[in-house]
C-alpha positions in Angstrom: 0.0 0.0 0.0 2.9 2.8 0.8 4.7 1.0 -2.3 2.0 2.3 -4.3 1.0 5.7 -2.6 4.5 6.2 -3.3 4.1 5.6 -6.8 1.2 7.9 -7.2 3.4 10.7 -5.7 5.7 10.4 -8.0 3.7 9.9 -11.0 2.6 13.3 -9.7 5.5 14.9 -9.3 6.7 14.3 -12.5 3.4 15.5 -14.4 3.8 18.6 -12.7 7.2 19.6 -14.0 6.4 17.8 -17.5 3.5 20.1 -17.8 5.2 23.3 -16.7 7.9 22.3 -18.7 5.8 21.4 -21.9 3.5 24.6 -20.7 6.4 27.2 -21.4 8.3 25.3 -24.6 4.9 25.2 -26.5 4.5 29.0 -25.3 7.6 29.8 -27.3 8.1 27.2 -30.0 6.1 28.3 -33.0 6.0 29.6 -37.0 7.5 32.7 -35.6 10.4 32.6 -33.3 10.0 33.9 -30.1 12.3 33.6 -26.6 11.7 33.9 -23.1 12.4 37.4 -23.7 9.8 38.3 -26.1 7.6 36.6 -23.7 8.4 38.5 -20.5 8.3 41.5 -22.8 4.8 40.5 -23.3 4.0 40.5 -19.6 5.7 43.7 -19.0 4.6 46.1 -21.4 1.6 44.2 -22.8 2.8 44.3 -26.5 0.2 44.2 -28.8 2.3 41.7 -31.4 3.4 39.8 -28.7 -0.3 40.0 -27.2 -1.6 38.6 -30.8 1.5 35.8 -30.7 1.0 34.4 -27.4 -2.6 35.3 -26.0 -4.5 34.4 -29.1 -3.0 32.2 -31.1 -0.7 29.5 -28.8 -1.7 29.7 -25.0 -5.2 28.3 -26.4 -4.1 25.1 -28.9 -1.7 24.1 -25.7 -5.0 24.9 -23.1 -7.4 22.9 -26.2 -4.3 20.0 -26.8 -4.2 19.4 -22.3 -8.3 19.4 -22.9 -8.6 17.4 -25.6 -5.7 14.4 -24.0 -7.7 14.6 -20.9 -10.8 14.1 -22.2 -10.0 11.0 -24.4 -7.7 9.7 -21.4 -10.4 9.8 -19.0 -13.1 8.8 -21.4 -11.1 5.7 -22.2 -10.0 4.6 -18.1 -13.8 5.3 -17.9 -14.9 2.3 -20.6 -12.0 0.2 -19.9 -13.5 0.0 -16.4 -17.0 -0.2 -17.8 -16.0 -3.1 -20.4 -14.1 -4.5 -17.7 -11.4 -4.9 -20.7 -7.4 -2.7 -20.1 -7.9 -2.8 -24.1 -10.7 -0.9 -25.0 -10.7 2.8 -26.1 -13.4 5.5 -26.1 -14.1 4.9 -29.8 -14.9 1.3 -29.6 -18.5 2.7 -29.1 -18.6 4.0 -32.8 -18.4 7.4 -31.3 -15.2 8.4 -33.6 -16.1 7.3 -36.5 -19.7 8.8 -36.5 -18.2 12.1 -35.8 -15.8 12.1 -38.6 -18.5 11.0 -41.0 -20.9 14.3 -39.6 -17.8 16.5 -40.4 -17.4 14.8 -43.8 -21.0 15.4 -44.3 -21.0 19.4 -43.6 -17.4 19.6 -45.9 -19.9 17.5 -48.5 -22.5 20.1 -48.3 -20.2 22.9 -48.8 -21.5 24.5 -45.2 -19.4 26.9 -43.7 -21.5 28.7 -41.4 -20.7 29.6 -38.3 -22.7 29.4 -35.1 -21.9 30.6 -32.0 -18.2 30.6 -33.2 -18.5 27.0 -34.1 -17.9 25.8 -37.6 -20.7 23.7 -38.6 -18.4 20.3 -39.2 -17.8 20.8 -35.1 -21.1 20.9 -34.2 -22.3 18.3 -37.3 -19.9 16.1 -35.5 -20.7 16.6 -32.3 -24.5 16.0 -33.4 -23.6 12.5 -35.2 -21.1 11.3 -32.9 -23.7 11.2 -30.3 -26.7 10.2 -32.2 -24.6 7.3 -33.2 -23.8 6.0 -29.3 -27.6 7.1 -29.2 -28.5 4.6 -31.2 -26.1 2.3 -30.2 -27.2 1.9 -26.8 -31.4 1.6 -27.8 -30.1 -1.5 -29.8 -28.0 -3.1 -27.3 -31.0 -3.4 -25.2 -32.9 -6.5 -25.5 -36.4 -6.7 -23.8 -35.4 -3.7 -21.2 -31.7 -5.8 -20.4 -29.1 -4.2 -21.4 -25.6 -6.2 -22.1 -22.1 -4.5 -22.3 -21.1 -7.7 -24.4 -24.1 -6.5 -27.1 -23.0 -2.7 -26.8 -19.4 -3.3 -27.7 -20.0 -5.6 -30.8 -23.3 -2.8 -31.9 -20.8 0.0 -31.6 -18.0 -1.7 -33.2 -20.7 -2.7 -36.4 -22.3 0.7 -35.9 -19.0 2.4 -36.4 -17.6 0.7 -39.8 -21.1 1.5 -41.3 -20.4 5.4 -40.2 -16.5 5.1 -41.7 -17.6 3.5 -44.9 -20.1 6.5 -45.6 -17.4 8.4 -44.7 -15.2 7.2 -47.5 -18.1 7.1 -49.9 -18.4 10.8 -49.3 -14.4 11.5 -49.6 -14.7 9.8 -52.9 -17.4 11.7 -54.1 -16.0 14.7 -53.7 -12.1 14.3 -53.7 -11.5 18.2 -54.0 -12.3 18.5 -50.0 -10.0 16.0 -49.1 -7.4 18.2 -47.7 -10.2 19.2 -45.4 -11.6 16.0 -44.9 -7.3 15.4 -43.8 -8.8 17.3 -40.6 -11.0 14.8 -38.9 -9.5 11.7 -40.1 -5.8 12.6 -38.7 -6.7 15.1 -36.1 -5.4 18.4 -35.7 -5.1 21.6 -33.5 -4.5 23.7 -36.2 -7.7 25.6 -35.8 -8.0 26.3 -32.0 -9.5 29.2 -30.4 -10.6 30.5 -27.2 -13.9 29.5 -28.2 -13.0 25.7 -28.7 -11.5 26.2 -25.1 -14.1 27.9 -23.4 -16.6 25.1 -24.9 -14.6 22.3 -23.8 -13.6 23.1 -20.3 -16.6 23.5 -18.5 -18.3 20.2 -19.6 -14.5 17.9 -19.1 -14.9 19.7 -15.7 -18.2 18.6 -15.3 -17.7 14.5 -16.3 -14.2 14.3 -13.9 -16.7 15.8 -10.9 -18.8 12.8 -11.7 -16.6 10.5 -12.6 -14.6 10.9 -9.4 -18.0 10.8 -7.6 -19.2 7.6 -8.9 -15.3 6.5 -8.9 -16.1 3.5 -5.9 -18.9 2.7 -8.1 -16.9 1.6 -11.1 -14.5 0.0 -8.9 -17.9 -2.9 -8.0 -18.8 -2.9 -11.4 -15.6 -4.7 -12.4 -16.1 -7.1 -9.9 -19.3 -8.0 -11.9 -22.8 -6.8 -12.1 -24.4 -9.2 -9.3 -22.0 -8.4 -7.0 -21.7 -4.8 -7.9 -26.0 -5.1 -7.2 -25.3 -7.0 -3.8 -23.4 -4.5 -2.7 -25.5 -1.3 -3.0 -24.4 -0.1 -6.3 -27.1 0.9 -8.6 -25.7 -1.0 -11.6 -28.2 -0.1 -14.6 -28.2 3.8 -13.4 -24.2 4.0 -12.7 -23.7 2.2 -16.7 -26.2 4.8 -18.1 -23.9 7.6 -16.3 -20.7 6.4 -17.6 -21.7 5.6 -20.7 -23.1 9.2 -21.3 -20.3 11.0 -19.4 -17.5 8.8 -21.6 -19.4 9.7 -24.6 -19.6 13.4 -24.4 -16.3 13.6 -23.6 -14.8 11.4 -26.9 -17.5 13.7 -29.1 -16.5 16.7 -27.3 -13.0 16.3 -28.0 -13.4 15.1 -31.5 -15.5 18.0 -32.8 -12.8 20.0 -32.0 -9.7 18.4 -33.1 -10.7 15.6 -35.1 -9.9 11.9 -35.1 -6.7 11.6 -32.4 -5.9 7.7 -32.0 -4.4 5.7 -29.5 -4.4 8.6 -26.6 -7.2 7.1 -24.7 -6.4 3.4 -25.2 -2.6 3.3 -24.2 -2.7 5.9 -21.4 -4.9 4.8 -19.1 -3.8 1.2 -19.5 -0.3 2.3 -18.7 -1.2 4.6 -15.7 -3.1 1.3 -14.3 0.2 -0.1 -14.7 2.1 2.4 -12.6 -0.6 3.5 -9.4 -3.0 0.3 -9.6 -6.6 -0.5 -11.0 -8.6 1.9 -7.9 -10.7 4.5 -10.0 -10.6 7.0 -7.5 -6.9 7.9 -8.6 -6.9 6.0 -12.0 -9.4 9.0 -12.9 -7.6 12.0 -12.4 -4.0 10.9 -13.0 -5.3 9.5 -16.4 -6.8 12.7 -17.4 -3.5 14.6 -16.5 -1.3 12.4 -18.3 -3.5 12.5 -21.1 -3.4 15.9 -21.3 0.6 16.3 -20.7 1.1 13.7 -23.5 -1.4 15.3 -26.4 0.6 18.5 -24.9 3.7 17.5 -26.2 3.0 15.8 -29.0 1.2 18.8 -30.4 4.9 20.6 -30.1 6.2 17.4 -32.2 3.5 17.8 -34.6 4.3 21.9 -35.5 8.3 21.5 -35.2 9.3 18.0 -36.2 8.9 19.0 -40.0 8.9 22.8 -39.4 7.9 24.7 -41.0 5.1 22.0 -42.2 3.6 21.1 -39.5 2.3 17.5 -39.4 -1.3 16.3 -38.0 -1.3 15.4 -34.5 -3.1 12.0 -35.1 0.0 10.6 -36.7 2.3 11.5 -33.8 0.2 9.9 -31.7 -0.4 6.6 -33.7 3.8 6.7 -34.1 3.9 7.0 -30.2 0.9 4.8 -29.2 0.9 1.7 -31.4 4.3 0.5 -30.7 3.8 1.1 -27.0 0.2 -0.7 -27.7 2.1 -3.8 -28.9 4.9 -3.6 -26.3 2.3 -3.8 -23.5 0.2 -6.9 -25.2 3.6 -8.3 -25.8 4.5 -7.9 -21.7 1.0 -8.9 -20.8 0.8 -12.4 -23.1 
């Protein structure tokens, strides 16, 4: 038990001064060079350049890249727990791939309206990512019992229908696939205070709950019956989850488009280091999440400077070979 309260402090420690660290490089690493500086210039005399550079165009892609890795983390510790399976993601649900179609759909339609700030392929996205876990979950329900076993395989089917009208659309109209580019490889490219603003509040929102109900998911991998014999309210706790983990995979994907891998391998691997209890898995999974989309958002704009790459393939680079190194280790 101190073995492992030990590991949490340090895994804590060192996400601190990783995000500090990442915090201030991604602050001054971009198309046009600043140092530190031009950035305690900025502070000083409030530079309107400076002001443009820093306050508007990178502190929110590194605030929307910490959002967006903590909201796929903790959506995918939150259905690993709920599948009672270290190897499922929050896009096993066929929430990705109905998101990325919606945004296909609006670049197919030729909308570019904006509402509210938001680009109609974000909130198209949003809308179908959801419907499609929507409708999911009404199918996996047989007679009023619902089975996880039934959701998993419905969202899996659910989701290659959604990806293969998504590449029906892309070859329909191959002039927007540069666009298209967007949601299938994800990118931060187009973040704004807006995107932040819109984000925060409701990834705020899911950890409250998710830490509340935390004990909760820790009986539900123990199995439903006993989960039930011990107080927990099984069918309401899955509805919770399954909502919370939802909104948070749509959320981030409407705003940054398809990122793999982030919410499979970095829960799994934090489970590795402080232990299976939700009540920490949780948090420290959203934090690291959001330290390592942090950082590989500074990969993706300086690896190939000045093109800068899109942020799903770091990611998949990072995360598949780590994926196979951990099924290798746990054979």
């Amino acid at each position: 038990m101190k073995n492992m309260h030990r590991q949490r402090v340090k895994l804590l420690i060192s996400l601190i001064i990783l995000l500090i660290l990442g915090f201030f490089v991604s602050l001054l690493k971009g198309p046009v060079k600043t140092n530190i500086l031009d950035l305690w210039h900025f502070i000083a005399q409030n530079d309107a350049t400076y002001s443009t550079i820093f306050l508007n165009l990178r502190l929110p892609r590194i605030l929307l890249a910490f959002l967006v890795g903590a909201s796929l983390s903790l959506s995918g510790a939150i259905l690993q727990g709920y599948f009672q399976n270290p190897m499922a993601g929050p896009f096993v649900i066929g929430v990705s791939s109905g998101a990325s179609f919606g945004a296909v759909l609006s670049i197919f339609l030729g909308l570019n309206i904006q509402v509210y700030g938001f680009s109609l392929q974000s909130i198209f996205a949003f809308g179908s990512g959801f419907a499609i876990v929507s409708f999911v979950y009404l199918l996996s329900q047989k007679k009023g019992v619902f089975k996880v076993e039934t959701l998993l395989l419905t969202g899996i089917a659910a989701g290659a229908l959604a990806s293969s009208f998504t590449s029906f659309l892309i070859f329909l109209k191959s002039n927007s696939f540069e666009q298209a580019v967007f949601w299938l490889l994800g990118s931060l490219a187009l973040s704004d205070w807006i995107h932040v603003n819109a984000v925060f509040p409701y990834f705020i929102l899911c950890l409250i709950i998710a830490q509340w109900l935390a004990k909760d998911m820790n009986l539900l991998v123990l199995g439903d019956e006993t989960a039930q014999s011990l107080g927990c309210s099984v069918f309401r706790v899955r509805k919770i989850f399954l909502v919370i983990s939802t909104l948070l995979a749509a959320l981030a994907v409407s705003v940054s488009g398809i990122i793999g891998f982030v919410g499979l391998v970095v829960p799994h691997w934090v489970r590795l280091l402080i232990g299976p209890d939700h009540r920490y898995l949780f948090i420290f999974s959203s934090l690291t999440g959001g330290v390592f989309l942090m950082y590989s958002d500074l990969l993706a704009r300086t690896v190939l400077f000045p093109t800068e790459l899109p942020i799903g393939i770091i990611t998949a680079a990072v995360g598949a070979p780590f994926f196979i190194y951990l099924l290798s280790q746990n054979r």
